[in-house]
N, C-alpha and C positions, 0 to 999 in steps of 0.2 A: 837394597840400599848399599850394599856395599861394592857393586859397581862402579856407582857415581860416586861414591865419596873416592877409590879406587882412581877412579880418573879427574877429578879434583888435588888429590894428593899430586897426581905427575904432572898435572898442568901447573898447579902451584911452584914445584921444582924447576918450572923454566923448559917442560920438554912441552911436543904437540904431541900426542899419540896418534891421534886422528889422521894430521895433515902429513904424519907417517906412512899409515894406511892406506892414504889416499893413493901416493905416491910410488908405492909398491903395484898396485893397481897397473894394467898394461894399458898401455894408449887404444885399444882396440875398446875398452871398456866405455870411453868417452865421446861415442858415434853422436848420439841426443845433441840437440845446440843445448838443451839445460841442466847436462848432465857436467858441460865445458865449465859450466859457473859457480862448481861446488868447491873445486879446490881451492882458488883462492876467498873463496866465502868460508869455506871452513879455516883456512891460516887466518884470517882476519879474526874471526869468531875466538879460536883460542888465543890466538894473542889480547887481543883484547881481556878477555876471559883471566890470563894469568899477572897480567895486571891488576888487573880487579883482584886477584886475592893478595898482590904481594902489597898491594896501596892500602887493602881495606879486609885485613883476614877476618876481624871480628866482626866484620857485616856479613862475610860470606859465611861465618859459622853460626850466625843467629838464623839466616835465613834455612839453613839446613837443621838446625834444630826444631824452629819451627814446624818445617817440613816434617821431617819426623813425630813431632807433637800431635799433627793434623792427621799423619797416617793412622797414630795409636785412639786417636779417639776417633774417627772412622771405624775400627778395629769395636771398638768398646761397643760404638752404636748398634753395628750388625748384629753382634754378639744380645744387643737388650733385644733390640727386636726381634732376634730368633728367640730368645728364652723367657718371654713374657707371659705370665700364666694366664691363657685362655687366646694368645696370640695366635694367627694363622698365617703368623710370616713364617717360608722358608726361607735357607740358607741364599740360592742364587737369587732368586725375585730380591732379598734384601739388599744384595750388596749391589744388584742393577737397581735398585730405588736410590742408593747412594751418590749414583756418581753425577756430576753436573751437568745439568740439560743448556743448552746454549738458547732455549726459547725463553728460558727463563731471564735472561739477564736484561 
């Protein structure tokens, strides 16, 4: 988590790190026709992006706390289902039972 909050922080401040990175990148990198279509997708992305937080910081911090909220009780659930007395859940089968199947929606 403290990546993305990490790069929220600097995008908030009005910088792109990204479309930095990108840009240090040598032209030799960009052979693919859809590899041509990342750089100005990603400047748009964080622009976009840093407006969003400078218009609307407390949307962007509910939505990250949430975020957060969701990981810790993920966290909690794994945790019941491994230590349930008479349970036969392990550790990895649990936290692969966890995550969301796209057949389901």
């Amino acid at each position: 988590m403290v990546l993305p909050v990490a790069y929220f922080i600097v995008l908030a401040s009005g910088r792109f790190p990204l479309s930095a990175i990108i840009q240090w990148l040598p032209e030799r990198f960009w052979i693919h026709p859809w590899l041509k279509k990342l750089p100005p997708l990603a400047t748009a992305t964080e622009r976009q992006m840093s407006i969003l937080f400078r218009r609307h910081p407390w949307l962007v911090l509910a939505a990250l706390l949430l975020s957060v909220l969701v990981w810790i009780m993920m966290v909690f659930r794994i945790l019941a289902d491994v230590h349930i007395p008479g349970s036969t859940y392990e550790f990895i089968p649990a936290v692969a039972a966890i995550r969301p199947c796209a057949s389901h929606s």
